[in-house]
MARFIKOL-972005 format. One record per residue (C-alpha): chain; residue number from 1; z, x, y. Coordinates in Angstrom, 1 decimal. Example, Ala and Ser with C-alpha at 12.3 -4.5 7.8 and 13.67 -1.06 7.14 Angstrom:
BEGIN
R  chaine  num       Z       X       Y
R       A    1     7.8    12.3    -4.5
R       A    2     7.1    13.7    -1.1
***
This chain:
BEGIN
R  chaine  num       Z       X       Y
R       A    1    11.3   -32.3    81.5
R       A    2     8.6   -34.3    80.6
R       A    3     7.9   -32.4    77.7
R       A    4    11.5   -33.2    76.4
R       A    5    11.3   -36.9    77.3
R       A    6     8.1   -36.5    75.0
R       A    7     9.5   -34.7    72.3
R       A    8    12.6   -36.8    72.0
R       A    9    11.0   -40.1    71.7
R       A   10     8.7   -38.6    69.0
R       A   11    12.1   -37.7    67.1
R       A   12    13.0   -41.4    67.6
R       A   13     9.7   -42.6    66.7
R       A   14     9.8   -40.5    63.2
R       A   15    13.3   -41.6    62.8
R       A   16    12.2   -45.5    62.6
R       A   17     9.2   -44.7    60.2
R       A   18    12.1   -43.0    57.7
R       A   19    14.6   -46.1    58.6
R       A   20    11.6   -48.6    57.7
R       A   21    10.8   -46.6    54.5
R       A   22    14.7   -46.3    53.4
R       A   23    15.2   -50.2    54.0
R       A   24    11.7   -51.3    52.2
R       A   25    13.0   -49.3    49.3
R       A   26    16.0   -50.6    49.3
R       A   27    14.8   -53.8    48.7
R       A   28    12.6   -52.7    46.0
R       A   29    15.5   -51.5    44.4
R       A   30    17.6   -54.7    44.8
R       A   31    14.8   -56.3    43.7
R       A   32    14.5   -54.2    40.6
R       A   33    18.2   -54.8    39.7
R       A   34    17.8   -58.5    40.2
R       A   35    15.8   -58.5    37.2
R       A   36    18.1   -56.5    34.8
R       A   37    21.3   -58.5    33.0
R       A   38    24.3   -58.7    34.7
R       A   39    25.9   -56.0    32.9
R       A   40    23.6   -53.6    32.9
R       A   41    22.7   -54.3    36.8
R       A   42    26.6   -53.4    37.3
R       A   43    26.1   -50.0    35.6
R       A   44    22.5   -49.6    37.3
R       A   45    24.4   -49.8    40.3
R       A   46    26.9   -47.6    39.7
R       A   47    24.4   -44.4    38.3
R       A   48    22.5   -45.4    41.5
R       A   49    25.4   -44.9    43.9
R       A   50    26.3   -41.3    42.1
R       A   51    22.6   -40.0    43.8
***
């Protein structure tokens, strides 16, 4: 039981890392578009959103 309890919050634990990872490169990548012309930010977005 322990074991589980254990287990489960090292899941959880490795699951915030990945969230903390995804978020700071998501703002990279807001950031990065924030520096391209409006236009081409719109179609940046758009090949972005197709991956």
């Amino acid at each position: 039981m322990v074991a589980s309890i254990k287990q489960g919050q090292d899941s959880l634990n490795r699951l915030k890392v990945e969230y903390n990872e995804l978020e700071h490169l998501a703002r990279q990548i807001d950031q990065a578009l924030a520096t391209i012309p409006f236009t081409d930010r719109q179609k940046a977005k758009r090949l972005i959103e197709e991956y």
